[in-house]
C-alpha positions, 0 to 999 in steps of 0.5 A, a space after each residue: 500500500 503506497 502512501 495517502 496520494 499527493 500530486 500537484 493538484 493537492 499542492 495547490 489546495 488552499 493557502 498553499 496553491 499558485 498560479 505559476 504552478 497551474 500556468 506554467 506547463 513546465 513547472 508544472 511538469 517539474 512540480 510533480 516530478 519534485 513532489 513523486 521524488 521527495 513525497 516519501 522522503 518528507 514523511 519518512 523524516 517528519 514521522 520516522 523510518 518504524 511508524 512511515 514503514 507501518 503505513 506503507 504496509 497498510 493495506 487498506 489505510 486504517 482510519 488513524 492513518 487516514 486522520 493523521 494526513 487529511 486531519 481530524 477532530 480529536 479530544 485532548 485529556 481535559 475534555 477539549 475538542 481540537 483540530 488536527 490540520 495533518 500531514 498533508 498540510 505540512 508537506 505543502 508548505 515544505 514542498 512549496 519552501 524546497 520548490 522555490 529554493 530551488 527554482 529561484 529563477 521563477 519570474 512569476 510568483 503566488 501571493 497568497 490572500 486567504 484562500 485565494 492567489 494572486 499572480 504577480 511577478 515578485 524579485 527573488 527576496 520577495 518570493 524566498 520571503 514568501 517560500 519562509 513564510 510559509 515554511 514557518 506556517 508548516 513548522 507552527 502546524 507541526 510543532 503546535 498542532 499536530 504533535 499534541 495530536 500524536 502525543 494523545 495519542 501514543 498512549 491511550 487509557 479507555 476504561 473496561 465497562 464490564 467482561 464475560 468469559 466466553 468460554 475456550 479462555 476467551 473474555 468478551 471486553 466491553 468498552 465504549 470507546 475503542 478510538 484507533 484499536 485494531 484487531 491484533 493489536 496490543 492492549 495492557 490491563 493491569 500489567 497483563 498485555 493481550 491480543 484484540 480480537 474481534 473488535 467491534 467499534 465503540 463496542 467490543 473486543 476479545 481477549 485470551 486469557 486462561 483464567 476463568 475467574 476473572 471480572 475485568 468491569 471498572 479497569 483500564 485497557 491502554 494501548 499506543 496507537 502512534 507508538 512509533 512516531 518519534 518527537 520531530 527536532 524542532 530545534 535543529 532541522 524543523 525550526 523556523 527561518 528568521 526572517 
């Protein structure tokens, strides 16, 4: 399974779009030959070789993947619903930085107003201005949007409402949330780890356990949905350009 798609039509989505893109055939062309040459690149460095591996072997993409590139909704420890903008939004603020480095004989350039672009031919500070800008943009993004999101979840608490043993040392788990659980996953109860199986979202799940005398009502399960991110270096290759 290859990553999220990303081509040059999602480049010019939003904030990130220009026209010089969209007008111009051959930088069109060279566009997205950047984009299927440092796509993985960029995402392999941002979430790190284990978890980018992860997602290339999913097939089809789990829907905490899905979330973490296109962006969600999620809720932080207080009770507090956030958004998360994703990774998508992040690598075009990078690709549009990288492209203008270096393609910095660009005559025309985008100037970006909300959502909108105007074309107008900009010298080569005034557009490495706007190529920084918009690497800043990325980094906030990153750095204060999406790294919390991550963080949340790379271990996650949901509280056991009631079990039953299903006989064959099979327990039937009863919870009401079961946000990023996958069948063969691995979650904790009481220091013990076990196999989900069965999951029924928001719902259910199965685990083997020998014992039959067991009541796991009012425990907590965890598990790590993002065990495998790495906390990205702001400090030293993702820092903003002082401009």
């Amino acid at each position: 399974m290859a990553l999220p798609q990303f081509d040059i039509e999602e480049q010019k989505k939003g904030y990130w779009r220009t026209v010089a893109y969209a007008n111009q055939g051959h930088l069109s062309e060279w566009l997205q030959e950047y984009i299927n040459e440092f796509y993985p690149t960029f995402i392999r460095e941002i979430v790190g070789a284990d978890a980018f591996l992860e997602i290339e072997a999913q097939d089809p993409l789990q829907q905490k993947y899905i979330d973490l590139f296109n962006g969600s909704y999620w809720t932080d420890t207080k009770g507090c619903k956030l958004y998360q903008d994703g990774l998508l939004d992040v690598v075009r603020g990078f690709f549009y930085f990288y492209f203008v480095r270096d393609t910095s004989t660009i005559g025309d350039g985008g100037h970006a107003s909300s959502i909108q672009e105007t074309s107008n031919t900009v010298d080569r500070y005034q557009l490495g201005s706007i190529a920084a800008e918009r690497w800043n943009a990325s980094i906030i993004v990153l750095a204060k949007n999406i790294t919390p999101y991550i963080h949340r979840f790379s271990s996650y608490t949901i509280q056991i409402s009631s079990s039953s043993f299903l006989g064959g040392g099979q327990y039937q788990i009863n919870v009401s949330d079961t946000t990023y659980l996958y069948d063969n996953d691995e979650v904790e109860i009481e220091g013990e780890k076990y196999v989900v199986q069965s999951l029924v979202d928001d719902t259910s799940f199965v685990i083997s356990e020998i014992d039959n005398s067991l009541d796991f009502a009012g425990l907590n399960a965890t598990y790590e949905p993002f065990k495998d991110f790495p906390t990205p270096d702001f400090i030293g290759k993702y820092s903003p350009i002082i401009l």
